[in-house]
C-alpha positions in Angstrom: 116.1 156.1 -52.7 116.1 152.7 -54.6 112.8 151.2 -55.9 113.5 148.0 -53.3 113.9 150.0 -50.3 110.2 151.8 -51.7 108.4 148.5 -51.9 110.1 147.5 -48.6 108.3 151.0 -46.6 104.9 150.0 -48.5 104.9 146.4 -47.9 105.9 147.3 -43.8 103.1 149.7 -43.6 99.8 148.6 -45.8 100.5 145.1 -44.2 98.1 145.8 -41.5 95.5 147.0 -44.7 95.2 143.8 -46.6 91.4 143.3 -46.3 90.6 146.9 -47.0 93.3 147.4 -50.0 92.2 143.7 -51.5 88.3 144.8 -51.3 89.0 148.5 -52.6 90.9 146.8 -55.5 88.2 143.7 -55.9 85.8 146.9 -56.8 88.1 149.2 -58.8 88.5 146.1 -61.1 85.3 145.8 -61.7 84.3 149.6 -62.3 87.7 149.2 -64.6 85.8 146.4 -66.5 82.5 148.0 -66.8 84.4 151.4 -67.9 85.3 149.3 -71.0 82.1 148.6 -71.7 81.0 151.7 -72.3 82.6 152.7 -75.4 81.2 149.7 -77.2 78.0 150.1 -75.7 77.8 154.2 -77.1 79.3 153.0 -80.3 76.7 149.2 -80.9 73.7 151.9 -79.8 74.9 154.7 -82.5 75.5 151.6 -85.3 71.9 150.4 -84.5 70.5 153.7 -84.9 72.2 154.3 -88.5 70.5 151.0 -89.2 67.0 152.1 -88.1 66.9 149.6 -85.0 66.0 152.4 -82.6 64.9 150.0 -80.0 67.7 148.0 -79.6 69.6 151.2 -79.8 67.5 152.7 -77.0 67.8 149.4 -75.2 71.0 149.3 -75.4 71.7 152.7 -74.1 69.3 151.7 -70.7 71.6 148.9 -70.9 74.8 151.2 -70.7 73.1 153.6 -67.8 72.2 150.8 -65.9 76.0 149.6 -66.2 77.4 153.6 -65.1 74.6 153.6 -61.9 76.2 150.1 -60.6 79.6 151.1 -61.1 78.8 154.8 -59.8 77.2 154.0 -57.2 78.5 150.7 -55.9 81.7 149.9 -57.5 83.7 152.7 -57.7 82.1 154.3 -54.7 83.2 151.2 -52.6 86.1 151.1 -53.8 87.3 154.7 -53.1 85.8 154.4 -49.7 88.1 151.1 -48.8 91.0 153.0 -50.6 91.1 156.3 -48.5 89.9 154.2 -45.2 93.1 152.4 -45.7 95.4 154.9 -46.2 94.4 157.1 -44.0 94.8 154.5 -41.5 97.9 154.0 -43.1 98.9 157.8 -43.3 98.0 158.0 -38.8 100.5 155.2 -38.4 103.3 156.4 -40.3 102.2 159.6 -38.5 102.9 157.9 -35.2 106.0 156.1 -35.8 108.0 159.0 -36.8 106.6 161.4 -33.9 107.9 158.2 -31.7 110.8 158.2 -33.0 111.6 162.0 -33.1 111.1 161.0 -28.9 114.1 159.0 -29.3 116.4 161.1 -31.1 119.4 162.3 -29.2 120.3 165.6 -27.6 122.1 166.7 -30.6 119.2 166.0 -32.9 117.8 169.1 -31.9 120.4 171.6 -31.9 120.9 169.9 -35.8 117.6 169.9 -37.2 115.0 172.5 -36.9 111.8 172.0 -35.6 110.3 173.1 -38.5 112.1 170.2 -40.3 110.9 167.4 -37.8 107.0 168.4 -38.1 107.1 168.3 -41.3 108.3 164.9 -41.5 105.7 163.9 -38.7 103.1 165.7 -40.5 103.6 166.8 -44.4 105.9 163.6 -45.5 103.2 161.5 -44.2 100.7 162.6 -46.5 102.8 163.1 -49.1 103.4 159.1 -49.1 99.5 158.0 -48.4 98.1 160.1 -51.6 100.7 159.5 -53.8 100.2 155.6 -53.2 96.2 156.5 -54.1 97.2 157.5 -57.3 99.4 154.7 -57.8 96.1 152.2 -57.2 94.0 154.7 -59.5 96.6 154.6 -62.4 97.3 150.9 -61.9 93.1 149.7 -62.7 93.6 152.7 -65.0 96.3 150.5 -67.1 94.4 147.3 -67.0 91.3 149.2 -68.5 93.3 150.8 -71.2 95.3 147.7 -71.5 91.8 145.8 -72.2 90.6 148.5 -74.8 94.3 148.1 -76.6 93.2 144.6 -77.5 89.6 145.7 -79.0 91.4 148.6 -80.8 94.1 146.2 -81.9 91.4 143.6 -82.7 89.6 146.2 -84.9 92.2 148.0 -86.4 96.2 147.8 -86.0 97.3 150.6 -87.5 95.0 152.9 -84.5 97.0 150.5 -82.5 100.2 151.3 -83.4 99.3 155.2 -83.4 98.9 154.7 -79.9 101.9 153.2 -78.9 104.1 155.1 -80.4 102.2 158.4 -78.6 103.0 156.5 -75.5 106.8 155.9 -76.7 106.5 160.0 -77.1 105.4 160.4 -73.1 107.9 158.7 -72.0 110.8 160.4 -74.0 108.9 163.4 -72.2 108.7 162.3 -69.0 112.5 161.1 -68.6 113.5 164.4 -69.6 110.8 166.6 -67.1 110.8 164.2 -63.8 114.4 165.0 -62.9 114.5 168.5 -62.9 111.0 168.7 -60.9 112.4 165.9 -58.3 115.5 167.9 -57.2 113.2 171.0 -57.0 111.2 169.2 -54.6 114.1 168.2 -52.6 115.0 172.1 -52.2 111.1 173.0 -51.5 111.3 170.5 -48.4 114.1 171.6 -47.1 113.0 175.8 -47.7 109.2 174.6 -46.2 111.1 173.1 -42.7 113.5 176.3 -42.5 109.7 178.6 -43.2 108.0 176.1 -40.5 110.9 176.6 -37.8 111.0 180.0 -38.1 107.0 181.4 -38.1 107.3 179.0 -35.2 109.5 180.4 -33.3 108.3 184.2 -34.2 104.9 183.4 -33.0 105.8 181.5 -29.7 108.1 184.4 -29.0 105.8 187.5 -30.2 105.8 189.0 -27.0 109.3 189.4 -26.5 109.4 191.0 -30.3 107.2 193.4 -29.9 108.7 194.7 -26.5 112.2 194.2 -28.2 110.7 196.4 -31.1 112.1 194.6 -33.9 108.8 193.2 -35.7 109.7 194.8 -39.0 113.2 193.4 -38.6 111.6 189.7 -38.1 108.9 190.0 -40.7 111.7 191.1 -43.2 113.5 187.7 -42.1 110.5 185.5 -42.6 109.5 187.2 -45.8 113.0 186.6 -47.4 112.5 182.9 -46.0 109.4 182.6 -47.9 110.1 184.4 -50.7 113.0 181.3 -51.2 110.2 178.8 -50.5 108.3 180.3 -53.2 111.0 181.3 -56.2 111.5 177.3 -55.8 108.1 176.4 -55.9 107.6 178.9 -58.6 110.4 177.2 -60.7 108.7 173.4 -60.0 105.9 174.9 -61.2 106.8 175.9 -64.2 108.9 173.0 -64.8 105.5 170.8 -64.2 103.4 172.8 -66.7 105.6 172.3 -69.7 106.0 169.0 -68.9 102.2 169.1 -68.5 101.8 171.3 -71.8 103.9 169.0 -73.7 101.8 166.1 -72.3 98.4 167.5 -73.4 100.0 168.9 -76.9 100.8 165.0 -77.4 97.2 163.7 -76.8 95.7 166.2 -78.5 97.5 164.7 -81.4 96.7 161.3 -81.4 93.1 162.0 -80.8 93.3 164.3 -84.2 95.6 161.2 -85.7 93.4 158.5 -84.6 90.2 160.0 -85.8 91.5 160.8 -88.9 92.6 157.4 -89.5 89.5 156.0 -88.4 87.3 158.4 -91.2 89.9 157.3 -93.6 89.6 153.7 -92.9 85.7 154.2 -93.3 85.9 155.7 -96.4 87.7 152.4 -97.7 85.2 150.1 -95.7 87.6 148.8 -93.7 85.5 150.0 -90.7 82.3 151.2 -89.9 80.8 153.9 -87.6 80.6 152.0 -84.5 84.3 151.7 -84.3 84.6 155.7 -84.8 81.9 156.2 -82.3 84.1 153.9 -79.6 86.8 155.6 -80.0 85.8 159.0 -79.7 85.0 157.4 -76.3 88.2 155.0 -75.3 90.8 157.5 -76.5 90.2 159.7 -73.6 90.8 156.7 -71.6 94.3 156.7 -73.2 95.1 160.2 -72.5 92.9 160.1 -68.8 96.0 157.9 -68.6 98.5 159.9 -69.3 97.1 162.3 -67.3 97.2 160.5 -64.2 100.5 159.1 -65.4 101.5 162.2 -65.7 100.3 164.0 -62.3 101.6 160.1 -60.5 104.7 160.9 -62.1 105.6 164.2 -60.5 103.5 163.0 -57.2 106.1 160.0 -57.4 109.2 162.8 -56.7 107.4 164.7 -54.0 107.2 161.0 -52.5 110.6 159.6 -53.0 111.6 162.4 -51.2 109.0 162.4 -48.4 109.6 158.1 -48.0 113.8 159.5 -47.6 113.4 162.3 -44.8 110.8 159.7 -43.1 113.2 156.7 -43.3 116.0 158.7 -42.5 114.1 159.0 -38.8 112.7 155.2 -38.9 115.8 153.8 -40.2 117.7 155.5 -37.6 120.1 156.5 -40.5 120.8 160.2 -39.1 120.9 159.0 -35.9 120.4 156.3 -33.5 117.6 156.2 -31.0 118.6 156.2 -26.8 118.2 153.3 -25.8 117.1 151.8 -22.4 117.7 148.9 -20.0 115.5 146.4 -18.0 115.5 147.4 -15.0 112.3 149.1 -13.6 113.2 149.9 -10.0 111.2 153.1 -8.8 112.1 152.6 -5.0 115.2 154.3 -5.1 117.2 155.5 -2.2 118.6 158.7 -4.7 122.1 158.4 -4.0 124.6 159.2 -6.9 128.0 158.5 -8.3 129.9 159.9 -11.2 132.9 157.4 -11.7 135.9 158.3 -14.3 133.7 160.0 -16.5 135.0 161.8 -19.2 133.2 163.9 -22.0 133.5 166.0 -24.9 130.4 167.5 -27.0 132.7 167.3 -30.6 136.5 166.4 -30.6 137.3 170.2 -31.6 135.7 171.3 -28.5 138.3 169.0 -25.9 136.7 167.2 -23.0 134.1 169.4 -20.5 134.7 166.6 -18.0 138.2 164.5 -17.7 138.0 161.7 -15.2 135.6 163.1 -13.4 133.8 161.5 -10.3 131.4 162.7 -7.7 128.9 161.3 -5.2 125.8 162.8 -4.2 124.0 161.5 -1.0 120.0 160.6 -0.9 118.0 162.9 1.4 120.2 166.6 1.2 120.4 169.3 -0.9 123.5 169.6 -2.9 125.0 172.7 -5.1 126.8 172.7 -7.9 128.8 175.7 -8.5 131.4 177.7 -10.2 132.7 179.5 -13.6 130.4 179.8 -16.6 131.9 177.0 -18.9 133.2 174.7 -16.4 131.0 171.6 -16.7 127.7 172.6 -14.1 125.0 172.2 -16.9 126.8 169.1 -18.6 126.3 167.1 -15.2 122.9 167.8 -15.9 123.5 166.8 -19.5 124.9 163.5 -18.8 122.4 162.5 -15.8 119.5 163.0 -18.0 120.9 161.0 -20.5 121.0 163.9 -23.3 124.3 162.6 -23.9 126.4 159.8 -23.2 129.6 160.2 -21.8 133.1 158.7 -23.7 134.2 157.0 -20.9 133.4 156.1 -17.3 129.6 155.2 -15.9 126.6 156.6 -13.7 125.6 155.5 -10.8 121.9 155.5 -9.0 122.0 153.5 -6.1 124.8 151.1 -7.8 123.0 150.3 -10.8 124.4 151.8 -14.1 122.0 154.9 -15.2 121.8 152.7 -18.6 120.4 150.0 -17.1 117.1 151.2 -16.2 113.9 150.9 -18.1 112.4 154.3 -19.8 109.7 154.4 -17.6 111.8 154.1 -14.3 114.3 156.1 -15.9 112.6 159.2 -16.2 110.1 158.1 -13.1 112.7 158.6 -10.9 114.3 162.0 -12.0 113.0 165.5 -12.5 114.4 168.7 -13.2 112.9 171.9 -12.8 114.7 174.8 -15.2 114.8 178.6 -15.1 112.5 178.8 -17.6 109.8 175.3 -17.4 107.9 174.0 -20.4 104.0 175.0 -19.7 101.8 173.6 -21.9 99.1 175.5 -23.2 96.4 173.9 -21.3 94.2 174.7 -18.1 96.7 174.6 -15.2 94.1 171.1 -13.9 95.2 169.4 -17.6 98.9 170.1 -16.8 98.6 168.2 -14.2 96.5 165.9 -15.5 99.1 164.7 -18.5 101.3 163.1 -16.1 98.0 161.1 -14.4 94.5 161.9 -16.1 92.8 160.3 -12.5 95.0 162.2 -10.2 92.3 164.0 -7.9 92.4 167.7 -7.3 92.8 167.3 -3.7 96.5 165.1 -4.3 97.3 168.3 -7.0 96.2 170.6 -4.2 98.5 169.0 -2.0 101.9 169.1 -4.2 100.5 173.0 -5.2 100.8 174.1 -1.3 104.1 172.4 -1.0 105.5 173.8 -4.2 104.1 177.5 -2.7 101.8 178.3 -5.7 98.1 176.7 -4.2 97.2 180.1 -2.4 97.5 182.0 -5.8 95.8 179.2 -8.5 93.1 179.4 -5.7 93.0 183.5 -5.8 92.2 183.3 -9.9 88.9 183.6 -11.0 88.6 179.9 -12.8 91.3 178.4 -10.3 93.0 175.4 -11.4 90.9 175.6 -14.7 92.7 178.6 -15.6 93.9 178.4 -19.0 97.8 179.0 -18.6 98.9 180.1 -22.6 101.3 178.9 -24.7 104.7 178.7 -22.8 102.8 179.6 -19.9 103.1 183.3 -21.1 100.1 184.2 -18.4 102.7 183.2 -15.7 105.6 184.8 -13.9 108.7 182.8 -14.2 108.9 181.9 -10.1 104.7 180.6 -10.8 105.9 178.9 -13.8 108.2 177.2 -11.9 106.1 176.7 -8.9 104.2 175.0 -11.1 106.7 173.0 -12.5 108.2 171.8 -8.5 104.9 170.8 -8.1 104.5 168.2 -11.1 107.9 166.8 -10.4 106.5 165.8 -6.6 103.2 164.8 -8.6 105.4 162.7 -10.5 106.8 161.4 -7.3 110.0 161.6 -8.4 113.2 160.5 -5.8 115.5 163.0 -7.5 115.3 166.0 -8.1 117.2 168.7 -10.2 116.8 172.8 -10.4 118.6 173.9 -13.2 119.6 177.7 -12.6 116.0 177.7 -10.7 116.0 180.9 -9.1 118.6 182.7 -11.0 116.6 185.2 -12.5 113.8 185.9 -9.8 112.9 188.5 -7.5 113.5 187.8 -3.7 109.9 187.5 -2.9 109.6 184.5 -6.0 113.2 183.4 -5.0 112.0 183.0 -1.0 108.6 181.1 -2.0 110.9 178.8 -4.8 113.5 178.3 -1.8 111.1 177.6 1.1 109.1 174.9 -1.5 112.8 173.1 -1.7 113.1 172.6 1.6 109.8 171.4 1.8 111.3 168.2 -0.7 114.5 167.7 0.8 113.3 165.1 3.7 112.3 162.4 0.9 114.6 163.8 -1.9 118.2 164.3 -3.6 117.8 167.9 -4.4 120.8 168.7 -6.6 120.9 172.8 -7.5 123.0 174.3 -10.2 123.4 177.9 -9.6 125.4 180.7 -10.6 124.2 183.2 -7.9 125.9 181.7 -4.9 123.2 183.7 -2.3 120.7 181.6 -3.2 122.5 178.2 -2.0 124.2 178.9 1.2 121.8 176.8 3.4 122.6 174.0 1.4 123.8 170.4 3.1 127.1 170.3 0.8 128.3 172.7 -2.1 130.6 171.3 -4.9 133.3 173.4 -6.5 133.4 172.8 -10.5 136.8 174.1 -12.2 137.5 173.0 -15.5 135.8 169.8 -15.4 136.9 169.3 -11.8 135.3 168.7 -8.3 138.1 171.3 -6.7 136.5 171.7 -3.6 133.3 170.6 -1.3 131.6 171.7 1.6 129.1 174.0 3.7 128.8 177.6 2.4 131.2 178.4 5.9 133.5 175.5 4.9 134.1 177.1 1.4 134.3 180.4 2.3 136.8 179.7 4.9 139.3 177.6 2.8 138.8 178.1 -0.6 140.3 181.3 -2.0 138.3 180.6 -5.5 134.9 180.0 -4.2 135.4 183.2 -2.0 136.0 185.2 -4.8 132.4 183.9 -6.4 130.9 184.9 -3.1 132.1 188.0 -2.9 132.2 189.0 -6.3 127.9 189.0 -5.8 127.9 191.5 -3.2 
């Protein structure tokens, strides 16, 4: 990433920090000042004492720990406080922005990039940026003090002078060698830390199903080798940081060896004295302090350059570009539906799932979607929930373009309830609180006994403060999505969809999920994709998908009376 587009991130996001950044920096300057100080203070208190003037020296040492308790306690306090407070501030909105913006990705973000990968960026890269622009501060007051005691060495003596910049010509030479190699480990360590994240994810969330699948010691191999990768890299950046780090401290303990040296020499021919020596057994530390933080800033600088590129590769929208919405924030819909000439294709090597496809689906019934595995049921789905956006053609609630509406009224008016619902692990109350946190219990209670799942929250011992799991793993799939019928009518939604909803339930579960969709279809477009045909014969019409294609439509008699294909389905079930 170029230094511009750095300075760009920082000036876009400490912006909103100016007061705290100029105050934290108003008081690191002067604990920078009084740091300089102190080295001629130690060295005027040892030259007094030589002298015999041992209460000026002790005076002058008061004078000194007075100095230390105002910069200890005030200065530099202060200004460390106003540093962090600003970029932790800092670190929560970058935070934010880039879980926002993960919202925003498309469909195909997800099946691309693990989730592993995306929490890190929302999380890790974050922090990465906010400490590593600490240091930057800290080394910054750092150079102005050393850059102050340069002109009293330099004023004093110019061959010490020269000593030290020629140890600092050495550091560099060092450091352009080192930084490379330990930047494009930490590339590979990023990417090895998302694949580790994604994968202990997943392992956990689906333990259950691993242990009854018996293959733990299969999985724990898996995530060991994972790890083991992570940590060969890290390893290697290690290693890479402490020669770079050995060769560092190697070079400062030479120029402090040099430099004293000189300085006894320069004694010797009385072109010094011992308050010099004395000062500088002080102030070169605060040459190689320095280096140090030079040093640690530099290799914190590659872990950031590549946390600032996977974090503006989200903000920047230069993976991908964020859906976009409309204006319009109709809620009152009618629920009527039109496909018109759409085509689709998920990748050109794939072909188009839809060709010129159109279809209208009537407010107020309950509609099925049926036929072959492959042949474009889900992809309606797909495409009405704006996962993806078709090639050609448009989508139509109640006349207005899909695209046109607002992301509020967007998502207010649809719903879909899957085979398998997304149950946050919360108290079944707080699930229903997320979509309204002053919706009353008697309103939840209300969309519960609809959605045929009130009788049994009310049978558990803590009710609707039962606490459901992650993934609602302490529900059956038919009360999972019971549960989930009943949000969408919390959530007063016009249309609703049941993806493959009672596919893979008993016939007691599939009964209760049935008799809570006809309890919606009054007020609601119901649309159903299912594969087993049984459980949508009462509905009001049943399209017929074949490759891409609305072949035929019509009442479950209808269908089985004139279409050969759909009779086959039927019958191929019993």
């Amino acid at each position: 990433m170029k230094r511009k587009e750095i300075i760009r991130f920082f000036k876009k996001y400490f912006r909103h920090e100016k007061k705290l950044l100029i105050k934290s920096f108003i008081f690191i300057f002067i604990s920078s000042l009084l740091g300089v100080a102190y080295g001629y203070l130690i060295g005027e208190a040892t030259e007094y004492a030589t002298e015999e003037h041992f209460f000026i020296a002790v005076l002058t040492l008061l004078f000194y720990l007075l100095l230390a308790l105002l910069d200890n306690l005030i200065f530099d306090r202060l200004g460390k406080i106003s540093m962090k407070k600003a970029c932790s501030n800092t670190m929560e909105r970058i935070s934010y922005d880039v879980y926002y913006k993960v919202g925003l990705l498309p469909a195909r973000a997800f099946e691309e990039k693990t989730s592993g990968e995306l929490i890190n960026r929302v999380v890790s890269d974050s922090s990465t940026i906010t400490e590593t622009f600490q240091q930057f501060i800290r080394v910054i007051t750092t150079l102005f003090t050393a850059l102050l005691i340069f002109i009293y060495v330099l004023f004093n003596s110019w061959i010490v002078a020269i000593e030290i910049v020629l140890y600092f010509a050495l550091f560099y030479m060092f450091s352009n060698k080192f930084l490379p190699l330990i930047k494009e480990t930490q590339k590979e360590i990023s990417n090895e830390k998302d694949n580790t994240v994604a994968e202990v994810n997943e392992t956990i969330r689906g333990i259950r199903e691993i242990r009854a699948l018996g293959i733990r010691k299969s999985i724990n191999n898996t995530v060991k080798k994972i790890i083991n990768i992570t940590f060969i890299k890290t390893r290697k950046q290690m290693v890479d940081e402490e020669n770079y780090y050995s060769a560092t401290y190697s070079l400062g303990n030479g120029l402090e060896v040099i430099v004293f040296i000189t300085c006894i020499i320069l004694m010797s021919l009385g072109k010094s004295d011992i308050g010099f020596f004395i000062a500088m057994t002080y102030y070169i530390y605060r040459f190689t302090f320095l280096v140090e933080w030079v040093m640690n800033l530099s290799s914190s600088v590659q872990k950031m350059r590549v946390a600032i590129e996977r974090v503006d590769e989200i903000l920047g929208n230069k993976l991908y570009q964020d859906i976009t919405f409309g204006t319009l924030n109709k809620t009152d819909i009618v629920g009527n539906i039109e496909f018109k000439n759409v085509t689709f294709a998920y990748s050109q090597e794939e072909g188009n799932v839809l060709t010129d496809f159109n279809l209208t689906l009537p407010s107020n019934k309950k509609i099925a979607i049926v036929g072959k595995s492959g042949q474009g049921k889900s992809t309606i789905f797909n495409l009405l929930l704006r996962y993806f956006e078709p090639q050609q053609g448009i989508i139509l609630i109640d006349n207005y373009p899909i695209n046109d509406f607002s992301e509020d009224a967007f998502h207010q008016n649809i719903a879909i309830i899957r085979q398998d619902p997304f149950i946050f692990n919360k108290t079944i109350l707080e699930n229903f609180h997320i979509l309204d946190p002053y919706l009353s219990l008697r309103k939840i209670r209300k969309a519960c006994k609809l959605a045929e799942i009130d009788d049994y929250i009310m049978s558990l011992p803590d009710k609707y403060d039962t606490k459901i799991g992650e993934g609602g793993v302490n529900l059956s799939g038919g009360q999972k999505q019971r549960l989930a019928i009943a949000r969408a009518l919390l959530k007063d939604s016009r249309i609703i969809l049941f993806d493959e909803a009672t596919s893979a339930l008993d016939n007691e579960n599939q009964s209760k999920i049935k008799q809570a969709i006809d309890n919606l279809v009054e007020n609601h477009t119901i649309i159903i994709v299912a594969h087993r045909l049984s459980t949508i014969i009462d509905a009001d019409i049943i399209y017929l998908i074949d490759n891409g294609k609305v072949v035929a439509s019509g009442t479950h008699k209808e269908l089985l009376k004139n279409n050969e294909t759909y009779k086959t389905l039927y019958t191929s079930e019993n």
